[in-house]
VEXMARKE-46192 format. One record per atom (N, C-alpha, C, O): residue number from 1; residue in three letters; atom name; x, y, z. Coordinates in pm, 1 decimal. Layout:
N
> k  r  a  u  v  w
> NUM  Ala  CA  X  Y  Z
...
This chain:
89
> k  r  a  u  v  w
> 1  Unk  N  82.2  -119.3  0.0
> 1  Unk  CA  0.0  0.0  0.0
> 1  Unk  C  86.8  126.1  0.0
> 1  Unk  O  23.9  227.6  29.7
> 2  Unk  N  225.2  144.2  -28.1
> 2  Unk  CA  318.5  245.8  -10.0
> 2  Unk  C  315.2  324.8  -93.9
> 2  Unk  O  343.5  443.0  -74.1
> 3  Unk  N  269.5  263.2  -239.4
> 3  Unk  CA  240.7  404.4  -354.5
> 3  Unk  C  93.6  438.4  -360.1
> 3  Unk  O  63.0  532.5  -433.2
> 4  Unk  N  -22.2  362.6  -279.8
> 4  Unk  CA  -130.6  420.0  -224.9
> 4  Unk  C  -102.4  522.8  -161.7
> 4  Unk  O  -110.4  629.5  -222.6
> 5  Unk  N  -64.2  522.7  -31.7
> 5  Unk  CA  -8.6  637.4  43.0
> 5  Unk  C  22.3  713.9  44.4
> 5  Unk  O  -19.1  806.5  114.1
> 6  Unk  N  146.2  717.1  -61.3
> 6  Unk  CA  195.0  813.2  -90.0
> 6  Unk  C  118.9  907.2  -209.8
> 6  Unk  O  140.8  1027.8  -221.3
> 7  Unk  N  27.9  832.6  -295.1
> 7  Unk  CA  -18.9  959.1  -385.2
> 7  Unk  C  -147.4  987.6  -336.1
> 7  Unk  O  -229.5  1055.3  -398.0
> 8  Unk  N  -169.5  928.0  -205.9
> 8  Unk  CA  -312.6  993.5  -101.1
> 8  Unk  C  -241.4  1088.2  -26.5
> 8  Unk  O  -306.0  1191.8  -11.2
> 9  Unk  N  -97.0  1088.5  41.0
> 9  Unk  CA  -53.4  1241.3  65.8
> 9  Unk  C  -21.3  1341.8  -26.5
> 9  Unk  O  -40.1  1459.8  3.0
> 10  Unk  N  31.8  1303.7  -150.9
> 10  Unk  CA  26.2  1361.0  -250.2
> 10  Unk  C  -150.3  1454.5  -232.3
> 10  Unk  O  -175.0  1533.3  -141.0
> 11  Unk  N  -214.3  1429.6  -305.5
> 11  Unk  CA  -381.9  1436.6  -324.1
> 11  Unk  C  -414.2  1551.0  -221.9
> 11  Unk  O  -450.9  1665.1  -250.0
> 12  Unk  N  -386.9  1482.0  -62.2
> 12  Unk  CA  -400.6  1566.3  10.9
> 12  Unk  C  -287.4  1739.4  32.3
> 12  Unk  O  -319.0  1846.3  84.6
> 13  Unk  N  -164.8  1698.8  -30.0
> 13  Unk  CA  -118.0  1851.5  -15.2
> 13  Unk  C  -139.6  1927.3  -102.9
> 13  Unk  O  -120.7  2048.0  -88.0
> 14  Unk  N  -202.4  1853.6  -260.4
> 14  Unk  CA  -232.3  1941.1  -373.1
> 14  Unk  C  -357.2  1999.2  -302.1
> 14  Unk  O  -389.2  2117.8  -310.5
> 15  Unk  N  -403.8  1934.8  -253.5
> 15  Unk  CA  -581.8  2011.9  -177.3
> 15  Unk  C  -519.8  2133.1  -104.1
> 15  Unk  O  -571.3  2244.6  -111.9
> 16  Unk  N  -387.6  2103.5  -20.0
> 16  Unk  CA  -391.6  2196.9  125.0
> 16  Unk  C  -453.5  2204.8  277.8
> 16  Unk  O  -478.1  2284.1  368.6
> 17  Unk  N  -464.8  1995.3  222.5
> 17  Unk  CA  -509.8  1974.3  395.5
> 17  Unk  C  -430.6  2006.4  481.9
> 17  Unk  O  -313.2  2031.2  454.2
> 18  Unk  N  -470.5  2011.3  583.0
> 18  Unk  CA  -400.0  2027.7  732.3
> 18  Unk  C  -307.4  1936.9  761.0
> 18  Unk  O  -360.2  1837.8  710.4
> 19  Unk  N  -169.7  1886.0  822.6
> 19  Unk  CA  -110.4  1819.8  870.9
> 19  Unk  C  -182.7  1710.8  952.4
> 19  Unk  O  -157.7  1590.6  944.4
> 20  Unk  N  -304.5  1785.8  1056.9
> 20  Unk  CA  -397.6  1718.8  1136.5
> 20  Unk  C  -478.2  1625.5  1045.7
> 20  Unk  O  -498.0  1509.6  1082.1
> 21  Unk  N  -526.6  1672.1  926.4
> 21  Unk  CA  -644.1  1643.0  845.9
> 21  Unk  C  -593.1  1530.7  753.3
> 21  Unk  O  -664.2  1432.2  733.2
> 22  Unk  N  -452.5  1545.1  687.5
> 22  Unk  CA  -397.3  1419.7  635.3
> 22  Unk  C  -345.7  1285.0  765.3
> 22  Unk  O  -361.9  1164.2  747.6
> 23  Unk  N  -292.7  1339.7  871.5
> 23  Unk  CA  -337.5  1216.7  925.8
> 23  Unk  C  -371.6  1135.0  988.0
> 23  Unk  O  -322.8  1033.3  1037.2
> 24  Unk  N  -504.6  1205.2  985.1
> 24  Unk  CA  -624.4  1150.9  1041.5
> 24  Unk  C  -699.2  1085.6  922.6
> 24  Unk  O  -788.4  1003.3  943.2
> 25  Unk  N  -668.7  1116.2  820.5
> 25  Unk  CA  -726.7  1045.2  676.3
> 25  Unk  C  -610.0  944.4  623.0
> 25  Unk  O  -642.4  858.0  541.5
> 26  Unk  N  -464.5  954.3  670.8
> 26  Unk  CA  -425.3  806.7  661.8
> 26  Unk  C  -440.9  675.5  716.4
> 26  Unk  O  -439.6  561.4  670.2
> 27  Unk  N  -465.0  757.9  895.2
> 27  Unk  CA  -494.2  638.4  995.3
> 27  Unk  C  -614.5  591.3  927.5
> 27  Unk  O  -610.9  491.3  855.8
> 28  Unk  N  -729.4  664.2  948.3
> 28  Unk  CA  -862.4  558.5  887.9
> 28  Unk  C  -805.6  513.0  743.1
> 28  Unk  O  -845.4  397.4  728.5
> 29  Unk  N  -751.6  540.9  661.6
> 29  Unk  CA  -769.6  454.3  535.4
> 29  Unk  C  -668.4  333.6  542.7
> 29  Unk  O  -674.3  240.1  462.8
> 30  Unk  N  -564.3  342.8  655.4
> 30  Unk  CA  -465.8  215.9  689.6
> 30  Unk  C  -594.3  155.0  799.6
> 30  Unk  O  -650.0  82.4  717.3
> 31  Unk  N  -640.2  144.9  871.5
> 31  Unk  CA  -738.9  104.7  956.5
> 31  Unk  C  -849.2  33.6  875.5
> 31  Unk  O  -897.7  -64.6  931.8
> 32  Unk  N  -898.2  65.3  752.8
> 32  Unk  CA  -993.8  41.0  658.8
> 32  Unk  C  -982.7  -97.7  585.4
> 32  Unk  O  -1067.5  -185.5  569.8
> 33  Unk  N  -783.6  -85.5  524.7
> 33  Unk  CA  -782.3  -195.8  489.3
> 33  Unk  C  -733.0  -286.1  567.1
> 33  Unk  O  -772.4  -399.1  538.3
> 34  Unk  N  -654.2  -279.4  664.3
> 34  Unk  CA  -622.6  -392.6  786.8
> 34  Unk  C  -796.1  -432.0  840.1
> 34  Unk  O  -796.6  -537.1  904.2
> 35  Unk  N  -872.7  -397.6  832.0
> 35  Unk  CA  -993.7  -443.0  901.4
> 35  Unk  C  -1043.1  -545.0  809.4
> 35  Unk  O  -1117.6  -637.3  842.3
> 36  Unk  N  -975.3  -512.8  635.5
> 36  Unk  CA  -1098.3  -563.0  575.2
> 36  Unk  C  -993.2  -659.1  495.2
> 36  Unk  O  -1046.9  -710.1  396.8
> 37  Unk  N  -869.4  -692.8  511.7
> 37  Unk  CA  -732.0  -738.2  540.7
> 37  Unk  C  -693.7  -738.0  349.6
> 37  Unk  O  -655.8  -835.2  284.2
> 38  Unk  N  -721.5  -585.4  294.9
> 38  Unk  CA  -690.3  -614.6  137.6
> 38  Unk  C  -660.6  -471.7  121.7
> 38  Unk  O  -694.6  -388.4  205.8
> 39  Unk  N  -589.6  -440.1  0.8
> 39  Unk  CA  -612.0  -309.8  -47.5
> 39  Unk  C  -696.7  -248.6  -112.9
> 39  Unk  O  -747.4  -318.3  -200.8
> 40  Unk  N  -750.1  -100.7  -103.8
> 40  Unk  CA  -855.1  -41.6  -105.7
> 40  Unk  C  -895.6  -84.5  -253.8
> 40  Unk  O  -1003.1  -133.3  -288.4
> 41  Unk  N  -774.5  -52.5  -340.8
> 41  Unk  CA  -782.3  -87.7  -469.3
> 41  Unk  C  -839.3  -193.7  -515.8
> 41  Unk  O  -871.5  -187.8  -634.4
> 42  Unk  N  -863.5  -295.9  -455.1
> 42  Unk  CA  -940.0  -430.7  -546.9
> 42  Unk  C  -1070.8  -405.7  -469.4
> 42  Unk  O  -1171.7  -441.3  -530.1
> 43  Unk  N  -1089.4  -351.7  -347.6
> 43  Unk  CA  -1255.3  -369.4  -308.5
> 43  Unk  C  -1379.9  -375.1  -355.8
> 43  Unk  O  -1422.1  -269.5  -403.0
> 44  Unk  N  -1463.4  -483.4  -357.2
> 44  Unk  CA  -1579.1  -422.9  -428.2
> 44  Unk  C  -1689.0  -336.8  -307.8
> 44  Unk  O  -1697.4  -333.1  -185.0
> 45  Unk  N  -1764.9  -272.2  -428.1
> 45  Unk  CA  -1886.0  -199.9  -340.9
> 45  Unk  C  -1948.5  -207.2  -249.7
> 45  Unk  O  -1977.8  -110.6  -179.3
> 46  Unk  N  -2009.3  -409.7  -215.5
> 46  Unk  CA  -2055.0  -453.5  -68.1
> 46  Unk  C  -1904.9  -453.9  64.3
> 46  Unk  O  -1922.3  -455.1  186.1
> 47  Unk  N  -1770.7  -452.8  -5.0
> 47  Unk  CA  -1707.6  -482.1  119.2
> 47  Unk  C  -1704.4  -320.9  162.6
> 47  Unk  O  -1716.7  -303.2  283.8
> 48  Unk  N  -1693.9  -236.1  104.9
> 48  Unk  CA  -1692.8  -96.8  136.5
> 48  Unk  C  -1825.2  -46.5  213.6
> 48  Unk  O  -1817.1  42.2  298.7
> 49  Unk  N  -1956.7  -112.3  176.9
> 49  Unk  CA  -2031.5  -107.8  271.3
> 49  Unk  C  -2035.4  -156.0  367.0
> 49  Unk  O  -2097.1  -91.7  451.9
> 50  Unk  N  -1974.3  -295.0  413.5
> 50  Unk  CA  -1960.9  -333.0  528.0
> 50  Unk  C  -1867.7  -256.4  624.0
> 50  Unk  O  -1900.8  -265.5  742.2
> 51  Unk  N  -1735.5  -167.5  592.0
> 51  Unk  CA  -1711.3  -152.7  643.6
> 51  Unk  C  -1767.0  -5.9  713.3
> 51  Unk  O  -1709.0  29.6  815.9
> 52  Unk  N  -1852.6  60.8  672.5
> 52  Unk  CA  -1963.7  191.6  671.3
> 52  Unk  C  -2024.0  113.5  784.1
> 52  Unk  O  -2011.6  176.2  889.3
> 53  Unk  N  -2099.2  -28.6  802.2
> 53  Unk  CA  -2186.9  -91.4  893.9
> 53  Unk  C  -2110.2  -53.3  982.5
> 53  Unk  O  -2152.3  28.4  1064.4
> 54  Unk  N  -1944.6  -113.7  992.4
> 54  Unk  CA  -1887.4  -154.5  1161.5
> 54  Unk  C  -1873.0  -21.8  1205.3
> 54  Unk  O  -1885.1  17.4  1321.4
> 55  Unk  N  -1835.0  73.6  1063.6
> 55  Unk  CA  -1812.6  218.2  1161.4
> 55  Unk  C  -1940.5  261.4  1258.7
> 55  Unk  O  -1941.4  297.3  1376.4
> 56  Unk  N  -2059.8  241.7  1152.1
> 56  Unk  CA  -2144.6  315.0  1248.4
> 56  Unk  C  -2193.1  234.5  1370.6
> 56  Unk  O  -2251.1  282.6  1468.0
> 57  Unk  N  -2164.0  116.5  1353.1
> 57  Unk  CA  -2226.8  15.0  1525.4
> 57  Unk  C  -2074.0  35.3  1616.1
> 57  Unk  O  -2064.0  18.4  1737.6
> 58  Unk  N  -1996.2  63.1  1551.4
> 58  Unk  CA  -1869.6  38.8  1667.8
> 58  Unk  C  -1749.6  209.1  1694.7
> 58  Unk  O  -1713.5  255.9  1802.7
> 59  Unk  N  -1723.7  251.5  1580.4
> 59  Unk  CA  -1675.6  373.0  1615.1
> 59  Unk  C  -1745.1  497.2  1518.6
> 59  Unk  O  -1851.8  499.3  1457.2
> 60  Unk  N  -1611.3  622.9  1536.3
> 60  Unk  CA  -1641.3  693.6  1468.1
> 60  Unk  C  -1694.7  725.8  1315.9
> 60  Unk  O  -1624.2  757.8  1220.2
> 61  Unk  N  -1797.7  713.6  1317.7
> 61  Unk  CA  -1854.4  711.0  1150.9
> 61  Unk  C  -1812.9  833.6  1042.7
> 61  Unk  O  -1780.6  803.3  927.8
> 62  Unk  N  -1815.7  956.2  1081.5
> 62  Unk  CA  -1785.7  1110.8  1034.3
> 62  Unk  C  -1686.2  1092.6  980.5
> 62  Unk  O  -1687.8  1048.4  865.6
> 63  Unk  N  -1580.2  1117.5  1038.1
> 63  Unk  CA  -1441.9  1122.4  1031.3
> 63  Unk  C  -1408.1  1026.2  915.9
> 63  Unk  O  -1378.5  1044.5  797.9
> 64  Unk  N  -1429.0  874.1  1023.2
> 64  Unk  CA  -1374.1  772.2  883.9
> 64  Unk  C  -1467.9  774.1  730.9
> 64  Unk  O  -1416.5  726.3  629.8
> 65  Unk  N  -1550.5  809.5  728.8
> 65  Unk  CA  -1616.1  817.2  594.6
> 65  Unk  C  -1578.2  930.8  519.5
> 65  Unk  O  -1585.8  924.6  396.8
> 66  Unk  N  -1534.5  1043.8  580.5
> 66  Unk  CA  -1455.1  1152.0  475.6
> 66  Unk  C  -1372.1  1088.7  451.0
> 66  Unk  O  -1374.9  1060.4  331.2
> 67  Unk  N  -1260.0  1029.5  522.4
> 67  Unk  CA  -1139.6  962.5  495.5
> 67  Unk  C  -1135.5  861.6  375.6
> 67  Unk  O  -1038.7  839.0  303.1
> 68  Unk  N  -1304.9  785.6  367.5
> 68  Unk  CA  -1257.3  691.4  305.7
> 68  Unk  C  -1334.0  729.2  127.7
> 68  Unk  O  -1319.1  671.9  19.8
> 69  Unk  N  -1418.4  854.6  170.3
> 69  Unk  CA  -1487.7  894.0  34.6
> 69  Unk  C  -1336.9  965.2  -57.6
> 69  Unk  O  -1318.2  950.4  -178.4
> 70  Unk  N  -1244.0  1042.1  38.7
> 70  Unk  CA  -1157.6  1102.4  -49.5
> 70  Unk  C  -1033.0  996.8  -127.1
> 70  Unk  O  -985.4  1014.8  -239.2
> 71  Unk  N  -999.9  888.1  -33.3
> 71  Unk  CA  -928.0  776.6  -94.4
> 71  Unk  C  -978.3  717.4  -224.5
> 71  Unk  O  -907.7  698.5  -323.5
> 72  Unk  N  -1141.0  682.9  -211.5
> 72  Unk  CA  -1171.6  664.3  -310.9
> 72  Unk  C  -1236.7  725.2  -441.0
> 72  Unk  O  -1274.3  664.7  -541.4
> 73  Unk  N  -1240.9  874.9  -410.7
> 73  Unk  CA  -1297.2  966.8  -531.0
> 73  Unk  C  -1175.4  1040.7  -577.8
> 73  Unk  O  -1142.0  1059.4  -694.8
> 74  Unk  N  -1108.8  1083.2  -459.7
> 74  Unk  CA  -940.7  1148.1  -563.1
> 74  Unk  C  -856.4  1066.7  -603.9
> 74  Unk  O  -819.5  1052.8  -720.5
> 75  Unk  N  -797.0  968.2  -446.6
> 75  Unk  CA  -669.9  880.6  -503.1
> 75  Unk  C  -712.3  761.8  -563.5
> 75  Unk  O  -618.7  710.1  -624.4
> 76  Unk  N  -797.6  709.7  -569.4
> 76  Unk  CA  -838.1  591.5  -607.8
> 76  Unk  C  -891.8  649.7  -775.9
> 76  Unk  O  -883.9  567.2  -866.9
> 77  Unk  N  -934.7  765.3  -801.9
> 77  Unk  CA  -1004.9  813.0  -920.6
> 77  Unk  C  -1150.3  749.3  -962.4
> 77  Unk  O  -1192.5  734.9  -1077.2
> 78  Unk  N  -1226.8  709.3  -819.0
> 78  Unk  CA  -1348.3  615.2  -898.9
> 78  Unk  C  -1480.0  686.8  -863.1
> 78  Unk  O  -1466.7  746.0  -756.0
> 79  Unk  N  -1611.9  702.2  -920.7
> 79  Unk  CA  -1704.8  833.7  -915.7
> 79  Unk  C  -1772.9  808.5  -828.6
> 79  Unk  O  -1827.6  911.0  -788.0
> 80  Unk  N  -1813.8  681.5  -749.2
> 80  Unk  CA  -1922.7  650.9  -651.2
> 80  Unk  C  -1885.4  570.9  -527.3
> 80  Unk  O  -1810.1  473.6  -530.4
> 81  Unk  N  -1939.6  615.6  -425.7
> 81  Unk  CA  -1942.0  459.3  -311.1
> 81  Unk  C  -2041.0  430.7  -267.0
> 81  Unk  O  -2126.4  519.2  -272.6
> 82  Unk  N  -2067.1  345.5  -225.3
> 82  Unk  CA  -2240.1  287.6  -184.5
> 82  Unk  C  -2270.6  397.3  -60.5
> 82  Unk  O  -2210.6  384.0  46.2
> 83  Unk  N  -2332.5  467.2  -73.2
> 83  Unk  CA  -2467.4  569.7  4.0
> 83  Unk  C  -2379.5  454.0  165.2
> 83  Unk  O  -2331.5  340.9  172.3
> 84  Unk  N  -2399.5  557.6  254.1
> 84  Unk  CA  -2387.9  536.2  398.6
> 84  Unk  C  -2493.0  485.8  462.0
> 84  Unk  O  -2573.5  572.7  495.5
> 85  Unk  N  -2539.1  311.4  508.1
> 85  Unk  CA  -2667.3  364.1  591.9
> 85  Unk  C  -2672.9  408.7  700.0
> 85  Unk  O  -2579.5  388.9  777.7
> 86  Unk  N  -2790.3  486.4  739.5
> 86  Unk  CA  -2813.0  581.4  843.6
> 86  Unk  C  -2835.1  441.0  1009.7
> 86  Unk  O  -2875.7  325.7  1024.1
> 87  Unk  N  -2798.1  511.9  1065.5
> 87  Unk  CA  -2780.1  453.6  1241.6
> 87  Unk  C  -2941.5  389.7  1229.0
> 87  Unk  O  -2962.7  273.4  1263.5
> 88  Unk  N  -3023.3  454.9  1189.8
> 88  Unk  CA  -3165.3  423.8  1239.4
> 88  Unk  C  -3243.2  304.1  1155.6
> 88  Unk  O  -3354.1  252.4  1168.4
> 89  Unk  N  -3140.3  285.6  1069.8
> 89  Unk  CA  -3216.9  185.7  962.0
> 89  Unk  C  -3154.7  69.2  979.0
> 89  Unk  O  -3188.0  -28.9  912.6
């Protein structure tokens, strides 16, 4: 995942994130794929939703879902991720 990384900090200094803001968006996207034990790059659409489920029954949901929408709409270059479901549903 090292040239992941690196062109997701890339991504993030062409933006002008924060020092704080990149990494806090590396930890969740290294956290994302150790959970789901693959790189982001081959995932399909249901494992990316599952991992949206554990955020919202077990931790922070906010945070890690910016983290993981920008991995996959800038560095990843792909146009969609499966809709978040809501806590109540």
């Amino acid at each position: 995942m090292a040239a992941l990384r690196q062109r997701m900090i890339e991504d993030m200094r062409v933006r002008n994130f924060s020092p704080y803001a990149q990494e806090m968006c590396l930890d969740r996207a290294a956290k994302f794929a150790k959970h789901l034990g693959k790189s982001p790059e081959v995932l399909e659409p249901e494992e990316i939703r599952t991992w949206q489920v554990y955020l919202i029954n077990n931790k922070n949901a906010c945070e890690s879902a910016r983290a993981l929408r920008f991995l996959h709409r800038i560095t990843l270059e792909k146009e969609r991720i499966p809709s978040s479901p809501s806590k109540g549903a």
